[in-house]
Each structure stands twice: as C-alpha cells, then as structure tokens.
C-alpha positions in Angstrom: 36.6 -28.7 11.0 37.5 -26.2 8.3 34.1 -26.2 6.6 32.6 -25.8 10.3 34.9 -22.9 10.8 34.2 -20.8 7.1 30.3 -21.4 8.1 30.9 -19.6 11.6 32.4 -17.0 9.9 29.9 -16.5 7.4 27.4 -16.6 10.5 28.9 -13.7 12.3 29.6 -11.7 8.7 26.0 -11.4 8.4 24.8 -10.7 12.3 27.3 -8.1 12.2 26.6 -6.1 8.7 23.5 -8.0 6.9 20.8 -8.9 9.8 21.0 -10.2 13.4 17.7 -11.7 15.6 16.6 -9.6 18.3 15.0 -10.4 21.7 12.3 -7.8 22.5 11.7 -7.0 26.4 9.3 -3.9 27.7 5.9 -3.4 27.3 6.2 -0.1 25.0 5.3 -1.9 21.7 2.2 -3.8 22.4 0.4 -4.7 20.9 2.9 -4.7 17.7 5.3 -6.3 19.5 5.2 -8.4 23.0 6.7 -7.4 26.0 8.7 -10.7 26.3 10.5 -13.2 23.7 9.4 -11.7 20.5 12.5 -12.2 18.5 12.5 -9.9 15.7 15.4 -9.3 12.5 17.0 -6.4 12.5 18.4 -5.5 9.3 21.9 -3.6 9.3 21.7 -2.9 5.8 21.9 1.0 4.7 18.3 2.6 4.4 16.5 5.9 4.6 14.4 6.1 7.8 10.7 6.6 6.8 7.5 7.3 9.2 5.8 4.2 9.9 9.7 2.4 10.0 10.4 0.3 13.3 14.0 1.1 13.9 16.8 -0.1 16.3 19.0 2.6 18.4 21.0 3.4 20.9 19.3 5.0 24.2 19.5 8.4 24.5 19.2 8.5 28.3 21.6 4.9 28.5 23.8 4.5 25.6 24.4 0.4 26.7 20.6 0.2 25.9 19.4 -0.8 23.0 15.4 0.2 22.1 12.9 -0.5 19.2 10.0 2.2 18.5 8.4 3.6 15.6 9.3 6.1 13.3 6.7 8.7 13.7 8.4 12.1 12.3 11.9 12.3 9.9 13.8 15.4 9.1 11.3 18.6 8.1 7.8 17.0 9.3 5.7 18.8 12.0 4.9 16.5 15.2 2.7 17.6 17.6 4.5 17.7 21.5 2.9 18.3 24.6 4.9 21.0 25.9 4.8 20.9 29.9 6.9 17.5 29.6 10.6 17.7 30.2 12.2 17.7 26.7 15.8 16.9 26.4 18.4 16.6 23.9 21.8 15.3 24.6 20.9 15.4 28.3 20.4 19.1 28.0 16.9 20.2 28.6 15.8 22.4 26.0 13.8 25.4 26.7 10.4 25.1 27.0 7.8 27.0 24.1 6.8 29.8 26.0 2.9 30.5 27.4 0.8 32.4 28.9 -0.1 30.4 31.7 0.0 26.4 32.6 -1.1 24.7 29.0 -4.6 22.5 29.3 -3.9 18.8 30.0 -4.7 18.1 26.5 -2.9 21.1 24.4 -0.3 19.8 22.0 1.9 22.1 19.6 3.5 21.5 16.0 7.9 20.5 16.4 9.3 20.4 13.5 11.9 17.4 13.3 15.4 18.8 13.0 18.0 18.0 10.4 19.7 14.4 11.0 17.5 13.1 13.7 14.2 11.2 14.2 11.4 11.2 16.3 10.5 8.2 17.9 7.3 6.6 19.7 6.5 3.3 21.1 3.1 2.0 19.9 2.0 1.4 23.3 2.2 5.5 24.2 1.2 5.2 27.5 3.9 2.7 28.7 6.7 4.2 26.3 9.5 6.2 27.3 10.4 7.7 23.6 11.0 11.2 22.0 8.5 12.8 23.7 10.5 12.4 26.7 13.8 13.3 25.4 12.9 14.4 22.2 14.4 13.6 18.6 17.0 11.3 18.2 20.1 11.3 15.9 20.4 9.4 13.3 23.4 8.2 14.5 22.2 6.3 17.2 20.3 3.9 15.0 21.4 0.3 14.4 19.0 -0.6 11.9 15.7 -1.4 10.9 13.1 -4.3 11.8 12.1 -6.3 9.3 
C-alpha cells in the first residue's frame, strides 16, 4: 500500500512540473494534429519559446480554455497581419493601422511581436481562431510546450 502510494505521488510530481498527456479537440491543427483523440506530451519544463514551437496556453478570449498552436513570431520578429480583422489584446481592441480607404482582400502589413508575448497560428489557418484574431499572446499564458 505504501509502495502504491510513493508511486502515485511520483505520478502526479511529474504531470504537474515535468510532462502531462494531452487530449487534442478542434480542427485548427490539421493536418499536424487531428481534430479528435490525438493525445500529445506537454512538457512543463522551462524553455525559450522559438518559431516553429507547438506551445500550450491559456485562451485569451476564455481563460478556462486551454489551446495548442504554433509558434509563428517571438519577441522583435515582423509578422505580416491583415489589418481589417478585429485585433484585440486583453479584450481591448487595439486601434486599427490607419489607410486610405478599405485595404484589398489580400493586403497584409509587417507587426512586429511585442516584448514578452508570442504570436500564435493554428496550422489549419482557415479553421483557427489564433493571434490573428486577438493578436499576440503573453508569455504568461503558456503552459508549456509539445513534445
């Protein structure tokens, strides 16, 4: 009963600070990742966010929700955003770059990532709800890092 007892303990030592599994749900990852029962590790382990990087966060729009995308921009790269789209930060919408008249449907203009956040993208952009909709996301919010 003891030795059953230390290995529970162990067990929930690691999901909580080394590496849980995760369920994935949602479409916004195909094809990397299926819309249901792909179980992936998440790694809680300290680590520098890189492009490329799937990573684990809190929702911006539903902090109870839990989302994986891809790293596509870290702090000081340029991403290009299509303006028209409502960005928002913290719920707030930021304002919107300034123009002439109505953009084309395809223009896109350089953002440059701000200090301490990320921005995000599911691999599946048309299905993806991601920083493009409420733009970069702190660092704060993420839980770690699929491995």
């Amino acid at each position: 009963l003891f030795r059953g007892a230390q290995l529970m303990a162990v067990y929930f030592l690691v999901q909580q600070h080394v590496a849980e599994p995760t369920m994935v749900v949602g479409p916004s990852m195909l094809p990397t990742l299926h819309m249901e029962g792909d179980v992936v590790l998440l790694s809680h382990l300290a680590f520098t966010p890189q492009a490329g990087d799937l990573v684990v966060f809190k929702s911006p729009l539903d902090p109870r929700r839990f989302v994986v995308k891809r790293v596509v921009g870290v702090p000081g790269d340029t991403v290009l955003h299509e303006p028209w789209r409502r960005l928002t930060h913290n719920r707030i919408e930021l304002s919107k770059i300034r123009c002439d008249g109505p953009p084309p449907p395809d223009a896109l203009v350089p953002l440059t990532v701000p200090p301490g956040t990320l921005w995000v993208q599911g691999d599946n952009v048309a299905n993806s709800t991601d920083s493009r909709h409420y733009g970069p996301v702190p660092i704060g919010l993420v839980v770690g890092r699929v491995v």
